[in-house]
Residue frames as qw, qx, qy, qz and C-alpha x, y, z in Angstrom:
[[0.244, 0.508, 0.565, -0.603, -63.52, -25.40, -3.28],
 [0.288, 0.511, -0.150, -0.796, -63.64, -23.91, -6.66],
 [0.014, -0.149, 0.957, 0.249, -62.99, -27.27, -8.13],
 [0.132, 0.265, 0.782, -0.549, -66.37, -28.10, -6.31],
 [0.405, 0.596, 0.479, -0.502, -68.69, -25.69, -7.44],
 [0.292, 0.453, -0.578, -0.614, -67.70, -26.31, -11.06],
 [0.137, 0.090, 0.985, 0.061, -68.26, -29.83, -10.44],
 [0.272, 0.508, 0.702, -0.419, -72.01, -28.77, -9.46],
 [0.396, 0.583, -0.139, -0.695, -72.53, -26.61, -12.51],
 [0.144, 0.157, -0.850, -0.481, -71.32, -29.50, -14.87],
 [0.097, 0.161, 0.927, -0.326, -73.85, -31.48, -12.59],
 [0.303, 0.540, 0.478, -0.622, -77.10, -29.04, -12.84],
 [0.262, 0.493, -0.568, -0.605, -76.15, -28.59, -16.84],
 [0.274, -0.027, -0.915, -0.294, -76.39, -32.38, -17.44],
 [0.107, 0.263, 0.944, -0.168, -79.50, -32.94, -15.50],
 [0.295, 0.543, 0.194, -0.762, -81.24, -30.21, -17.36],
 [0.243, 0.313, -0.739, -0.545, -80.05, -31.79, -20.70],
 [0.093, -0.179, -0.978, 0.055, -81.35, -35.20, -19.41],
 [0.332, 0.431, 0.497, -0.676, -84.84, -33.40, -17.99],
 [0.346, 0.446, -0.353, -0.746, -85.25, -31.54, -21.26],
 [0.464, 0.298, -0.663, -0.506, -84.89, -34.23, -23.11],
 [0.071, -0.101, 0.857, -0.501, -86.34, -36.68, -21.32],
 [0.151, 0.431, 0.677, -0.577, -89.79, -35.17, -21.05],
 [0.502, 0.650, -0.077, -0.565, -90.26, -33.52, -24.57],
 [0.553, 0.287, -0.596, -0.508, -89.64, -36.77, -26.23],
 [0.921, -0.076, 0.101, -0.369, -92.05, -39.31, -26.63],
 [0.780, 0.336, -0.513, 0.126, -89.18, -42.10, -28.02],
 [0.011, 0.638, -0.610, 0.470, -87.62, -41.71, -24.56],
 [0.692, -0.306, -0.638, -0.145, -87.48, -44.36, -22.74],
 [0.699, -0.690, -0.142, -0.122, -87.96, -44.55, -18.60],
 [0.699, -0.456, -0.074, 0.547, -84.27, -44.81, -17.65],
 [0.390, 0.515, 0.023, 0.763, -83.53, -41.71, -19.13],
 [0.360, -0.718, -0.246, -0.543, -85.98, -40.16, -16.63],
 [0.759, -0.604, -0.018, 0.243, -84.52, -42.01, -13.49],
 [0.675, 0.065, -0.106, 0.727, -80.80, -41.09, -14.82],
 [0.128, -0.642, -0.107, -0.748, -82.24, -37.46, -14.57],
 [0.632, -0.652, -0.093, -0.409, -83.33, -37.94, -10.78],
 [0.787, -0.195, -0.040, 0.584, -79.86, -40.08, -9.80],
 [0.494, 0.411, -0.005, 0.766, -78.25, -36.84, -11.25],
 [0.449, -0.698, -0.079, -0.553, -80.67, -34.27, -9.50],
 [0.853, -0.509, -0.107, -0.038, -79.97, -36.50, -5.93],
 [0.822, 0.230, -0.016, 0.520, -76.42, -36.37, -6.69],
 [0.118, -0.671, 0.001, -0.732, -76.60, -32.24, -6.98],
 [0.483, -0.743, -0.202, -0.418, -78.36, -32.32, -4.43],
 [0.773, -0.613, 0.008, 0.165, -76.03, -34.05, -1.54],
 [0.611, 0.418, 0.041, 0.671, -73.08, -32.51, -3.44],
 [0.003, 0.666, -0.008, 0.746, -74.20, -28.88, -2.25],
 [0.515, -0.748, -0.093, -0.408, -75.04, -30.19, 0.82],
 [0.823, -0.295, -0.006, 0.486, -71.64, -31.90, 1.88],
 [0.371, 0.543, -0.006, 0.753, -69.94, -28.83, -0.04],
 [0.173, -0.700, 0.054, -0.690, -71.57, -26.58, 2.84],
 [0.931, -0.228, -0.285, 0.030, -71.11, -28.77, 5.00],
 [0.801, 0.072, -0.056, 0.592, -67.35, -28.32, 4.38],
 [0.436, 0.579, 0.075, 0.685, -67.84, -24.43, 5.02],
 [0.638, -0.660, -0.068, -0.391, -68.72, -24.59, 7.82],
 [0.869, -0.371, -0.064, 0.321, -66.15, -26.46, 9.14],
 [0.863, 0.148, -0.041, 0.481, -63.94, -24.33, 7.88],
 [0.073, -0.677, 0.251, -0.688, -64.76, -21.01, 9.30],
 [0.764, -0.642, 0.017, -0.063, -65.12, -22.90, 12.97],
 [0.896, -0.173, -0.071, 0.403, -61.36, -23.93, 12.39],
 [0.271, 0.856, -0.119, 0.423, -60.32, -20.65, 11.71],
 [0.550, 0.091, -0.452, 0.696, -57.36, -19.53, 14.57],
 [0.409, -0.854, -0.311, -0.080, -58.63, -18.08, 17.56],
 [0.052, -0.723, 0.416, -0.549, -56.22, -15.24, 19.37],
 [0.604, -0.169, -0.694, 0.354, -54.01, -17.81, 22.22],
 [0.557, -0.816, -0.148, 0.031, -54.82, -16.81, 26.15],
 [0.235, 0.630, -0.490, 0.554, -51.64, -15.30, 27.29],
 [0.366, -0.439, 0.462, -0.679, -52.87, -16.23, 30.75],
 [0.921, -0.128, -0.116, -0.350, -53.81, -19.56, 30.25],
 [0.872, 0.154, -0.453, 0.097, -50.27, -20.58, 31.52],
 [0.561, -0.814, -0.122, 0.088, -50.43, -18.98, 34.85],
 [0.451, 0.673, -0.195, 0.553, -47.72, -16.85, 33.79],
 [0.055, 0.628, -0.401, 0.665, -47.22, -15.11, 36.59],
 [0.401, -0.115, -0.893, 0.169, -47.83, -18.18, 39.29],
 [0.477, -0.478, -0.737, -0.032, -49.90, -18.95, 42.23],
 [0.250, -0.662, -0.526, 0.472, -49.49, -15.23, 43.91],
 [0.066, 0.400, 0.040, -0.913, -50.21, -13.24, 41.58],
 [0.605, 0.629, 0.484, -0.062, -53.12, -12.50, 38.77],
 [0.433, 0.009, 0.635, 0.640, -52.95, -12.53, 35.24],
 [0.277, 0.707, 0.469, -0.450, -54.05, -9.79, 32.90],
 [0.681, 0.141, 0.459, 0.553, -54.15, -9.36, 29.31],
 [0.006, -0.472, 0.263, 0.841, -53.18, -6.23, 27.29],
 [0.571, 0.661, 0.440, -0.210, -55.50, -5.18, 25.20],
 [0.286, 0.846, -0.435, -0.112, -53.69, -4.53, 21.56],
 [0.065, 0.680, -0.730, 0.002, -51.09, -6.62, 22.31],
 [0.890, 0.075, -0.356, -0.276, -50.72, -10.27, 21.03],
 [0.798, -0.025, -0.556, 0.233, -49.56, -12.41, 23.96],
 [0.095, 0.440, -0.422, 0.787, -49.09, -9.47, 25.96],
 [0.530, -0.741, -0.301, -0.282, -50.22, -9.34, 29.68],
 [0.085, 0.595, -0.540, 0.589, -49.28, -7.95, 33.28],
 [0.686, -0.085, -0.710, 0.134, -49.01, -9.30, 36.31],
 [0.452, -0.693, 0.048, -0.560, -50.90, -7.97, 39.67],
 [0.642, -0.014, -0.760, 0.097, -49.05, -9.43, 42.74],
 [0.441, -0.794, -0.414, -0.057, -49.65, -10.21, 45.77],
 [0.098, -0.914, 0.144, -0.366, -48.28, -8.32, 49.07],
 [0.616, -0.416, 0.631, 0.223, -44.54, -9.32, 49.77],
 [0.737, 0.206, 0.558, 0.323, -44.36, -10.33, 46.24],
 [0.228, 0.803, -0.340, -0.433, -42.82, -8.57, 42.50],
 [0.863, 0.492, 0.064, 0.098, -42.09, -9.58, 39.32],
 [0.582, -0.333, 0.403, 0.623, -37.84, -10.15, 38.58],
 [0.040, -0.027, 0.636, 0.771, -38.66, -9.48, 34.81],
 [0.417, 0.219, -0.053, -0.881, -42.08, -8.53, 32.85],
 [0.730, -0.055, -0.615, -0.294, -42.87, -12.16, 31.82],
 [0.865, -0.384, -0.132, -0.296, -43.62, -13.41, 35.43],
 [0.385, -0.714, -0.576, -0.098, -43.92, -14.89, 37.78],
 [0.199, -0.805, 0.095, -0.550, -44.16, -13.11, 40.96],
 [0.739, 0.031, -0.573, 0.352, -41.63, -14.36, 43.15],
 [0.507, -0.614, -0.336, 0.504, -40.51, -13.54, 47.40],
 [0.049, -0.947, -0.140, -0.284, -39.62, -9.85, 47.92],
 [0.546, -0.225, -0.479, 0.650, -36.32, -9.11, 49.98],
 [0.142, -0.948, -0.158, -0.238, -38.25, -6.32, 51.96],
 [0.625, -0.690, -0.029, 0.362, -35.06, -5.73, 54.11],
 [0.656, 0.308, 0.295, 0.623, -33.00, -5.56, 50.49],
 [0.380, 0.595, 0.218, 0.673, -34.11, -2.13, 50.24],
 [0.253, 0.092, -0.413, 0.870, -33.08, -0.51, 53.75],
 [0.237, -0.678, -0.442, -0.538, -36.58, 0.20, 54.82],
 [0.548, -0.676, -0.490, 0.053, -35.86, 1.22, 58.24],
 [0.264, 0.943, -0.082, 0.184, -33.26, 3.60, 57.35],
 [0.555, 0.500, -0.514, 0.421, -29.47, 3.86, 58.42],
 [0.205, -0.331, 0.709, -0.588, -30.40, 4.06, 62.60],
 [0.711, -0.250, 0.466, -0.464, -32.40, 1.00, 62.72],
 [0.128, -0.310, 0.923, 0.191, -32.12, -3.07, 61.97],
 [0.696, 0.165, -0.212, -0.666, -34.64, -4.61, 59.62],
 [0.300, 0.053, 0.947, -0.105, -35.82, -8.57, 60.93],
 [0.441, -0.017, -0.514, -0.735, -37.82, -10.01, 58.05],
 [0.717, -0.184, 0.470, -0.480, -40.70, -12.49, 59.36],
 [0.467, -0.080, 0.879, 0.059, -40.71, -16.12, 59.01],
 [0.696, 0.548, 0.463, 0.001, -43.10, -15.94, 55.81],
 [0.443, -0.165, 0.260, 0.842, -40.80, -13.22, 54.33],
 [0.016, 0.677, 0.375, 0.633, -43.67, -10.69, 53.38],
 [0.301, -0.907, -0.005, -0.295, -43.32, -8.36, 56.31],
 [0.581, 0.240, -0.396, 0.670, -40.81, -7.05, 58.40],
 [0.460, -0.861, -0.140, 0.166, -40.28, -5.26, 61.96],
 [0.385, 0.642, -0.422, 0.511, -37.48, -2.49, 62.97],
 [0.698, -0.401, -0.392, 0.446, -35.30, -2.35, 65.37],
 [0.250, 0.882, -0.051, 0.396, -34.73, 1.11, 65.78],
 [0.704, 0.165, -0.454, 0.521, -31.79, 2.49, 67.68],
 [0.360, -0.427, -0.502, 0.660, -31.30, 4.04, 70.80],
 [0.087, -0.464, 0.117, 0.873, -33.21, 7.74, 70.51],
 [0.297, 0.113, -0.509, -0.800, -34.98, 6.98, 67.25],
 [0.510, 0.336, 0.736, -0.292, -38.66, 5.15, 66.79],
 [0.041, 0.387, 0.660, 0.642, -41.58, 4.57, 63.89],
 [0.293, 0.260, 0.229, -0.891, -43.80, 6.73, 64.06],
 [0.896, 0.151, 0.123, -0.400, -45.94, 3.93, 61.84],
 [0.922, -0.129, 0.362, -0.035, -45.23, 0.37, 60.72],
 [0.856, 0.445, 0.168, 0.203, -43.55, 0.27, 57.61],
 [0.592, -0.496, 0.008, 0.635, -40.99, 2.81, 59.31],
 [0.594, 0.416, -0.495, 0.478, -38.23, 4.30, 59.10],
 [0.516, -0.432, -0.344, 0.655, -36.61, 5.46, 62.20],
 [0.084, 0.773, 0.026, 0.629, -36.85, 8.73, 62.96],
 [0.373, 0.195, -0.666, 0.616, -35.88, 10.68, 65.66],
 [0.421, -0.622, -0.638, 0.167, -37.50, 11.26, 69.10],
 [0.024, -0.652, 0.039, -0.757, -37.98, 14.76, 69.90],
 [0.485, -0.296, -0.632, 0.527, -37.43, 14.01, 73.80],
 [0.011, -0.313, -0.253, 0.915, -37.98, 18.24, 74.82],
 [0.431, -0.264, -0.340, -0.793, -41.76, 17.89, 73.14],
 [0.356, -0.480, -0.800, -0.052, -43.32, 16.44, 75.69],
 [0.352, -0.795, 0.019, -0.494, -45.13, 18.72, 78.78],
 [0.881, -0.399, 0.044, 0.250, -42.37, 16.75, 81.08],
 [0.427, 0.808, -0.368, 0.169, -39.02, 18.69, 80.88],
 [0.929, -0.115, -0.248, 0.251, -36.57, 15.96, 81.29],
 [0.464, 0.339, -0.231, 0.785, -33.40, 18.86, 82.12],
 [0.442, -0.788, -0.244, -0.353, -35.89, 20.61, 84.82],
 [0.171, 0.848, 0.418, -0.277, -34.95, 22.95, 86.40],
 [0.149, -0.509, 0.372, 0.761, -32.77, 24.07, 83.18],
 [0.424, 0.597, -0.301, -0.611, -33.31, 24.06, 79.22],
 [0.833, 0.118, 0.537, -0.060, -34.01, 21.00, 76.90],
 [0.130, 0.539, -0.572, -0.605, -31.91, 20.70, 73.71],
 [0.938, 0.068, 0.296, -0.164, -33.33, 18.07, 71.17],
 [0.239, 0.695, -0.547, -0.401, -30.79, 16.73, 69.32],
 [0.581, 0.230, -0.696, -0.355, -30.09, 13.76, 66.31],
 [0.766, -0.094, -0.629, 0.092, -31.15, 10.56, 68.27],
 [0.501, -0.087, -0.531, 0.678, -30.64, 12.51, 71.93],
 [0.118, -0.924, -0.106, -0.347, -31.23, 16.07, 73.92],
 [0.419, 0.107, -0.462, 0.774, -28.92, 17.93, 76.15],
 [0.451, -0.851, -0.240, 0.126, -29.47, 19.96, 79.12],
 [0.137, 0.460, -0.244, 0.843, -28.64, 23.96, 80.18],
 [0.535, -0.556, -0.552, 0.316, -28.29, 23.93, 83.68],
 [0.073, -0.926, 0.085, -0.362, -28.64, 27.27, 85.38],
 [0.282, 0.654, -0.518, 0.474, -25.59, 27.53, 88.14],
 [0.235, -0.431, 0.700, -0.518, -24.96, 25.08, 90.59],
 [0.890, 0.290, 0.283, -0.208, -26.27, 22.72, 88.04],
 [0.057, 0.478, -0.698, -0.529, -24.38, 20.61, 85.84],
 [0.851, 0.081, -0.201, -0.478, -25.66, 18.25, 83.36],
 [0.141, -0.382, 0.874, -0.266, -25.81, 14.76, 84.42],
 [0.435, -0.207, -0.846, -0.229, -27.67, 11.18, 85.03],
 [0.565, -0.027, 0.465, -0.681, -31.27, 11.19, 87.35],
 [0.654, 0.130, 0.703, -0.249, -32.69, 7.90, 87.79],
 [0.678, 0.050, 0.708, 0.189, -31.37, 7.02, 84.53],
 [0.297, 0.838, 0.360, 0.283, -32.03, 9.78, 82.39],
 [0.392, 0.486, 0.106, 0.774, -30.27, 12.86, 81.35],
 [0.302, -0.836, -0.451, 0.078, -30.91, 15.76, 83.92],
 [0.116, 0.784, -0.179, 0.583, -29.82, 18.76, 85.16],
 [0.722, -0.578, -0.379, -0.020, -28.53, 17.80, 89.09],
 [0.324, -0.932, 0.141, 0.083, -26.53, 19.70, 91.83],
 [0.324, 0.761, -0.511, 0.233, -22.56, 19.81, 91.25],
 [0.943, -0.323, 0.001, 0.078, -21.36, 16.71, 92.90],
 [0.149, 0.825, -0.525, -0.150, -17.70, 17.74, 91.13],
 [0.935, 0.069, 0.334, 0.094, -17.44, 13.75, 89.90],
 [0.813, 0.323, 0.137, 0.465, -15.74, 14.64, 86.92],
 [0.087, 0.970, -0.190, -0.122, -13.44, 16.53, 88.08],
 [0.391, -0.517, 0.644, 0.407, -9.55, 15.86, 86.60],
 [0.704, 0.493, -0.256, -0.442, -11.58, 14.35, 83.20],
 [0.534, -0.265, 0.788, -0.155, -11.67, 11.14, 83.79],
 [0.767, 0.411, 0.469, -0.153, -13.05, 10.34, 80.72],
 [0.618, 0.125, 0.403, 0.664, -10.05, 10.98, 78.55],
 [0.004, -0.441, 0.210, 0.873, -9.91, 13.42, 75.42],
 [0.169, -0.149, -0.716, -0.661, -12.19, 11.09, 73.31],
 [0.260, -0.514, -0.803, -0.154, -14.95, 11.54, 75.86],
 [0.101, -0.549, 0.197, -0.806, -17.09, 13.82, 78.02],
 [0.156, -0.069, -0.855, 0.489, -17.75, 13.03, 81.59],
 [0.332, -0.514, -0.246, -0.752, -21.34, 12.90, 82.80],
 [0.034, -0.201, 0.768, -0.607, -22.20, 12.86, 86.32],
 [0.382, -0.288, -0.869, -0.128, -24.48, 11.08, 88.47],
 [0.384, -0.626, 0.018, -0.678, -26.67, 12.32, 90.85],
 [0.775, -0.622, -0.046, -0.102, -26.13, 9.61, 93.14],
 [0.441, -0.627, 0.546, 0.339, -22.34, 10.08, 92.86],
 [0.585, -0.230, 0.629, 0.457, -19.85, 9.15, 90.41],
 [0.161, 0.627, -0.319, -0.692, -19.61, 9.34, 86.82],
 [0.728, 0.240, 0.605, 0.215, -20.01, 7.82, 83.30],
 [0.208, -0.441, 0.451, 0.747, -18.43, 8.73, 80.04],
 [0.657, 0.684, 0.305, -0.089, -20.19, 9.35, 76.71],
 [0.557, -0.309, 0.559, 0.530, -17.23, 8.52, 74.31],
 [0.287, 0.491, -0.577, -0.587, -17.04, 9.61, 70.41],
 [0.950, 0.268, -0.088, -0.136, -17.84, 7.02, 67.84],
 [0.775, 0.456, -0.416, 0.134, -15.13, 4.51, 67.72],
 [0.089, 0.339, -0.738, 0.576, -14.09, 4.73, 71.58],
 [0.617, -0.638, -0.114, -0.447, -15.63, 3.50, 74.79],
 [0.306, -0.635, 0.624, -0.338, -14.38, 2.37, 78.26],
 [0.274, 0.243, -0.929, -0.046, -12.69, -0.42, 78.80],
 [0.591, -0.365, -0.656, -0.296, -14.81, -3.39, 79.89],
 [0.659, -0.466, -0.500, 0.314, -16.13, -3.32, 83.62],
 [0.511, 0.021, 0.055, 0.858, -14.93, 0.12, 83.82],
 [0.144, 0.897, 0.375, -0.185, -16.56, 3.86, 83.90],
 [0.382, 0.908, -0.164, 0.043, -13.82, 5.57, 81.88],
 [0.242, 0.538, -0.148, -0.794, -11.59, 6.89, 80.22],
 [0.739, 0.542, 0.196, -0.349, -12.53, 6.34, 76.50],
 [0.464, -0.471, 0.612, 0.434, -10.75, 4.10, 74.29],
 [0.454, 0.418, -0.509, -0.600, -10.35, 3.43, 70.74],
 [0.808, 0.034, 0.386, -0.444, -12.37, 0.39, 69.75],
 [0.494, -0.193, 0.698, 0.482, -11.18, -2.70, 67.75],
 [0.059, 0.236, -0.453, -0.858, -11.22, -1.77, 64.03],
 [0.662, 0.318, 0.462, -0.497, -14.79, -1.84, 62.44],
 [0.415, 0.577, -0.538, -0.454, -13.37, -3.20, 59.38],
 [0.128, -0.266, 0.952, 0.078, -12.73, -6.41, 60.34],
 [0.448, 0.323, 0.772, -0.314, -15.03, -8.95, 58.81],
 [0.055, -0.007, 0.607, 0.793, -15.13, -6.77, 55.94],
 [0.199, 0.409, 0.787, -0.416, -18.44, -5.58, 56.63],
 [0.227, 0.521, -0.294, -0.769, -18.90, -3.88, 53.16],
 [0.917, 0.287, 0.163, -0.222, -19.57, -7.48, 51.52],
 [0.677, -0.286, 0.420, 0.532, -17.92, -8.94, 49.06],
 [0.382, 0.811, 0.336, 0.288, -19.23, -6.24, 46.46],
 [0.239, 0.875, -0.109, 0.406, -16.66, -3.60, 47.93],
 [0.440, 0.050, -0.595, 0.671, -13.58, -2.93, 50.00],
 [0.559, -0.721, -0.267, 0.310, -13.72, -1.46, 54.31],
 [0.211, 0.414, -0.379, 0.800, -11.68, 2.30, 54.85],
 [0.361, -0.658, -0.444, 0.490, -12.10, 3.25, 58.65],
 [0.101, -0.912, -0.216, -0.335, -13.43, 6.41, 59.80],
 [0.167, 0.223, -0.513, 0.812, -11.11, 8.65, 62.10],
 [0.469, -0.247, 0.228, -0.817, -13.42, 8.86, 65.31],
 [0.448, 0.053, 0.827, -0.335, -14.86, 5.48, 64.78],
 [0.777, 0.466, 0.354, -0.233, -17.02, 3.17, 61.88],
 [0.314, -0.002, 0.772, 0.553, -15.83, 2.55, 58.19],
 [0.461, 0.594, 0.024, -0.659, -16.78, 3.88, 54.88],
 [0.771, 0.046, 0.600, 0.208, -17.20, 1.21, 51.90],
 [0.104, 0.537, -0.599, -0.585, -15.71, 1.74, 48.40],
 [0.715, 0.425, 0.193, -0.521, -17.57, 0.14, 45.88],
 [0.369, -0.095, 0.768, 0.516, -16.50, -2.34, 43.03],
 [0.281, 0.093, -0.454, -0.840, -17.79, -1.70, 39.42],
 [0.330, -0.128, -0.672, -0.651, -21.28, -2.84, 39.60],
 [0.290, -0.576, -0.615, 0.453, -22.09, -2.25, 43.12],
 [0.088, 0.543, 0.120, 0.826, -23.27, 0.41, 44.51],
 [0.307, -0.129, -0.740, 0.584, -24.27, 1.85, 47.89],
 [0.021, -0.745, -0.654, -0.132, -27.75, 2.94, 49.07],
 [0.258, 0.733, 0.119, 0.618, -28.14, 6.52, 48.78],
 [0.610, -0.771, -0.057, -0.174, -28.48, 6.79, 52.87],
 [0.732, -0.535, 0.273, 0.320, -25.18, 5.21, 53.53],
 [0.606, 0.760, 0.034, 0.230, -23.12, 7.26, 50.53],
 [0.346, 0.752, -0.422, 0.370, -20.98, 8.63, 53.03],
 [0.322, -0.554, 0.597, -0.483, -21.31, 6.47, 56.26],
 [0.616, 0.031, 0.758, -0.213, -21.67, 2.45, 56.62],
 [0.863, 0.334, 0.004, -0.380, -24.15, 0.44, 54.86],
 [0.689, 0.101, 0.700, 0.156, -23.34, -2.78, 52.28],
 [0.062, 0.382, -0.612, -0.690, -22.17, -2.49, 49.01],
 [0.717, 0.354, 0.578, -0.162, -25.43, -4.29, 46.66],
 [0.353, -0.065, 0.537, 0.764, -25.56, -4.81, 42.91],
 [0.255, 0.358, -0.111, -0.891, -26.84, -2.55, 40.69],
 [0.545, 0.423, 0.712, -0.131, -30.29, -3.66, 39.32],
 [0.261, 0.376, 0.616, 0.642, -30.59, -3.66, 35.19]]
């Protein structure tokens, strides 16, 4: 460029010489005058291809790249760039979806991965895998969609299922204080307080269980973890086959049985167990970076 606008000085120099002289002597002859005006024309499309050329060359400057113009973070989620930061941007996904790493994309969710229905119910993802339903367990409900279980407070309602004795709630149940010549027992299917039939009498339900009578006769056993009655059967309580088998810890940790019934899992080095099932069940997962 500098090269240039020397050129054009040498240029405007000689066609002033040539003017000059040109026009203040009379001995000149006519092509001195045109070599003057070839020079001048010369100048002239010199400066104007020179700017020309500066222009082009602030349009080619480098422009700051889109970070987002390669749908980083794919086709469910949006791209957004960080201000400040050269190539930086995050990545808004949708619902059911999450980024694995900070550069994208936004990939399935395991919503069940992270125990959302807590340790008393069973998490069924849906057929698109962005939502899920519990199953909660006997005694426990949501109390809104996205859960957990919790328990049922059976002795809040203005119905007292133990009538005419005392409701107890308790973890996933309630008991019943019968006043005398009451024992607790089963009404039409439900927990109750009903007259002394003397069903369980000799304890028919063993030493791992407690007998509960019926009101229309007879009995049924409510057995410890890890026992119940043999099949086809109303007691006593036995010890169940081992919940270990199957190795229901994964293959991320070992199976100890529980005395009483279930299994507690021991971890290998880079598992780990969800904070809910530290001392009871659950599935050994691996530990996320």
């Amino acid at each position: 460029m500098a090269g240039r606008i020397n050129g054009a000085q040498s240029l405007l120099l000689r066609s002033r010489s040539l003017s000059s002289s040109s026009f203040s002597s009379s001995s000149s002859s006519s092509s001195s005058t045109v070599s003057a005006l070839v020079l001048l024309l010369a100048l002239s499309h010199f400066l104007m291809t020179s700017a020309g050329d500066v222009s082009i060359f602030h349009s080619a400057q480098p422009t700051d790249p889109n970070p987002c113009a390669s749908f980083p973070c794919g086709p469910v989620g949006s791209c957004i760039p960080l201000k400040g930061e050269k190539n930086g941007f995050t990545c808004e996904c949708d619902f059911g979806f999450q980024q694995e790493d900070k550069e994208g994309p936004c990939v399935t969710i395991d919503l069940c991965g992270f125990y959302p229905c807590g340790p008393v119910g069973s998490c069924v993802p849906d057929k698109g895998g962005i939502n899920y339903t519990c199953l909660c367990d006997d005694g426990f409900h949501q109390l809104d969609k996205t859960g957990p279980c919790e328990d049922i407070d059976e002795c809040a309602g203005s119905d007292n299922p133990c009538a005419p004795g005392n409701c107890s709630n308790t973890l996933g149940d309630y008991m019943c204080e019968c006043p005398s010549g009451y024992v607790e027992g089963v009404g039409h299917g439900e927990r109750a307080c009903i007259r002394d039939v003397h069903a369980c009498k000799g304890e028919p339900c063993g030493p791992a269980g407690r007998c509960v009578p019926a009101a229309e006769g007879g009995y049924s056993c409510d057995c410890v973890p890890g026992f119940a009655p043999a099949k086809g059967t109303a007691g006593p309580c036995l010890e169940i086959e081992d919940p270990c088998i199957g190795n229901p810890c994964g293959s991320g940790g070992t199976c100890e049985r529980v005395l009483g019934g279930g299994y507690r899992c021991c971890c290998s080095p880079g598992y780990t167990l969800p904070e809910m099932f530290k001392h009871f069940g659950g599935k050994c997962v691996k530990v996320k970076n």
